[in-house]
Backbone as numpy.savetxt, mean C-alpha at the origin, in Angstrom:
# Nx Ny Nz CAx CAy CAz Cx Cy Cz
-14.85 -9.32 0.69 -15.85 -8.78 -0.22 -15.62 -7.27 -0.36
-15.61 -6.98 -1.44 -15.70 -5.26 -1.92 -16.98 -4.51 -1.35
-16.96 -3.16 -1.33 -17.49 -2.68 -1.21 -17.96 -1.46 -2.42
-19.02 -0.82 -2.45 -19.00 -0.01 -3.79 -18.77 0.70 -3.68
-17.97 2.18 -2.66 -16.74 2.56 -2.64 -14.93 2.09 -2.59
-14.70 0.91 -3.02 -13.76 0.54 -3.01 -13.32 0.91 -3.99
-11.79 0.96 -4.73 -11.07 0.94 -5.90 -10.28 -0.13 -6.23
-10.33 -0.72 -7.44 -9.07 -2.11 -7.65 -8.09 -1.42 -8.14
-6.99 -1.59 -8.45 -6.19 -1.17 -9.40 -5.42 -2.35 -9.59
-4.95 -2.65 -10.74 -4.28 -4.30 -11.42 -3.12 -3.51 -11.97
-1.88 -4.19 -11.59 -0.99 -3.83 -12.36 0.27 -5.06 -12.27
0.57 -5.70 -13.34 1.41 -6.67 -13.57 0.68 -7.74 -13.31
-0.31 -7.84 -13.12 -0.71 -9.18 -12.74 -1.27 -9.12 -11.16
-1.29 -8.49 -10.32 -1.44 -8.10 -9.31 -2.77 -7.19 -8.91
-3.69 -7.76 -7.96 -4.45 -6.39 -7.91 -4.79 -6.21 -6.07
-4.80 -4.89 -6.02 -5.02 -4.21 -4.69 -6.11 -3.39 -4.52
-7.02 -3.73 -3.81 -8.21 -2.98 -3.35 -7.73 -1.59 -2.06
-8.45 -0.83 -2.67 -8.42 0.36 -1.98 -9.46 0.72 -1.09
-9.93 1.12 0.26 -11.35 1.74 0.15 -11.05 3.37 0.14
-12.29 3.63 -0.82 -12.76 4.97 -0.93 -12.18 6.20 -0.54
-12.34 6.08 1.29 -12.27 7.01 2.09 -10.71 7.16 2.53
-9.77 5.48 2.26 -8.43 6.01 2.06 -7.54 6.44 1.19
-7.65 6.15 0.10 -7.44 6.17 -1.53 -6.74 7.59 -1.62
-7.41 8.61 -0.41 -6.82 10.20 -0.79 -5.10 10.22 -0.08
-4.81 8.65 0.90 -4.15 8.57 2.20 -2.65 8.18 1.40
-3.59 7.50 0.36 -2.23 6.39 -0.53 -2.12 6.79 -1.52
-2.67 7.67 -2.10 -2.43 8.25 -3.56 -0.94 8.86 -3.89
-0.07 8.41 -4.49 1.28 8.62 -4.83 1.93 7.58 -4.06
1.94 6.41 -3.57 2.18 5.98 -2.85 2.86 4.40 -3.91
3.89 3.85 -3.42 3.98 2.58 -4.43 4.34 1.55 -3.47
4.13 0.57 -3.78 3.82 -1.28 -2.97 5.03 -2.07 -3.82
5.69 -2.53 -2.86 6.81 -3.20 -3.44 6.11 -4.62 -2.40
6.92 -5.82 -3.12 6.86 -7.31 -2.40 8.53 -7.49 -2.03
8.91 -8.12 -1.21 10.03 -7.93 -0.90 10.47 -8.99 -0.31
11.06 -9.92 -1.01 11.65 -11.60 -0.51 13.09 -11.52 0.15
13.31 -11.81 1.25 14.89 -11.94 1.34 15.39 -13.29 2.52
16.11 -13.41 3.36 16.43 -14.33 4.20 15.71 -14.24 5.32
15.15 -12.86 5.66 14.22 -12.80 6.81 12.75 -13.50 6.65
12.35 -13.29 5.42 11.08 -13.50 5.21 10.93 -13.11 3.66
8.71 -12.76 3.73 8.39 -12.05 2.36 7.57 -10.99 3.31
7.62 -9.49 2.45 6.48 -8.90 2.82 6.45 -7.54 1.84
5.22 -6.76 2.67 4.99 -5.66 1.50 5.33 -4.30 1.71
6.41 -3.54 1.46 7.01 -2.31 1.26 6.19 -1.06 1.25
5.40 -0.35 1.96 4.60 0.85 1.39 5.75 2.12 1.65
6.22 2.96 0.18 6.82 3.96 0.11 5.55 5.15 -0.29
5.32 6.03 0.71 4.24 6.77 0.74 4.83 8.31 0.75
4.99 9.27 0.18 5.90 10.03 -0.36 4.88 11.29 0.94
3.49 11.44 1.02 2.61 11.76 1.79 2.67 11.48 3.27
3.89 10.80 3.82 3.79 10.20 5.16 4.74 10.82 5.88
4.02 11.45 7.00 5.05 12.59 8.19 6.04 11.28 8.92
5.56 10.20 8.68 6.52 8.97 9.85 6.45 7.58 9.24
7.06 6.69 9.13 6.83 5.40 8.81 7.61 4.65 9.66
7.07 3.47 9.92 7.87 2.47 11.11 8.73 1.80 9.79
10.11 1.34 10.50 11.31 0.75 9.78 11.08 -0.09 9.28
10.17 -0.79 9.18 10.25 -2.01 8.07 9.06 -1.54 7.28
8.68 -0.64 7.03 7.85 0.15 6.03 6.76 -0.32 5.23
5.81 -0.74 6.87 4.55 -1.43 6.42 3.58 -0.24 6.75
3.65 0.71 7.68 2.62 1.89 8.22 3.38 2.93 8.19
2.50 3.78 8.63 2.53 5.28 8.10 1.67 6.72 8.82
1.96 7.59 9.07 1.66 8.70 9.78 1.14 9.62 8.54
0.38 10.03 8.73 -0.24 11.23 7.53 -0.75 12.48 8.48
């Protein structure tokens, strides 16, 4: 369930909820999906991030 500080944003068909208070954390930030022989998962390239762990799901700000 949303909250009424949350943000949606839809793009391609796709939509991702934000909350509020992180939105300032991820802003410039882009979400890739990423299928290969290992698996599926989701890419965060966060241009804002002092560290990211190698398979580039988290992030240091």
């Amino acid at each position: 369930s949303s909250e009424p500080d949350d943000i949606l944003i839809e793009r391609g068909g796709v939509a991702v909820v934000v909350d509020g208070m992180s939105l300032m954390y991820v802003l410039g930030s882009t979400l890739d999906y990423v299928e290969n022989l290992t698996g599926s998962y989701f890419r965060v390239d966060n241009p804002n991030a002092s560290s990211s762990c190698g398979c580039g799901t988290s992030f240091s700000i």
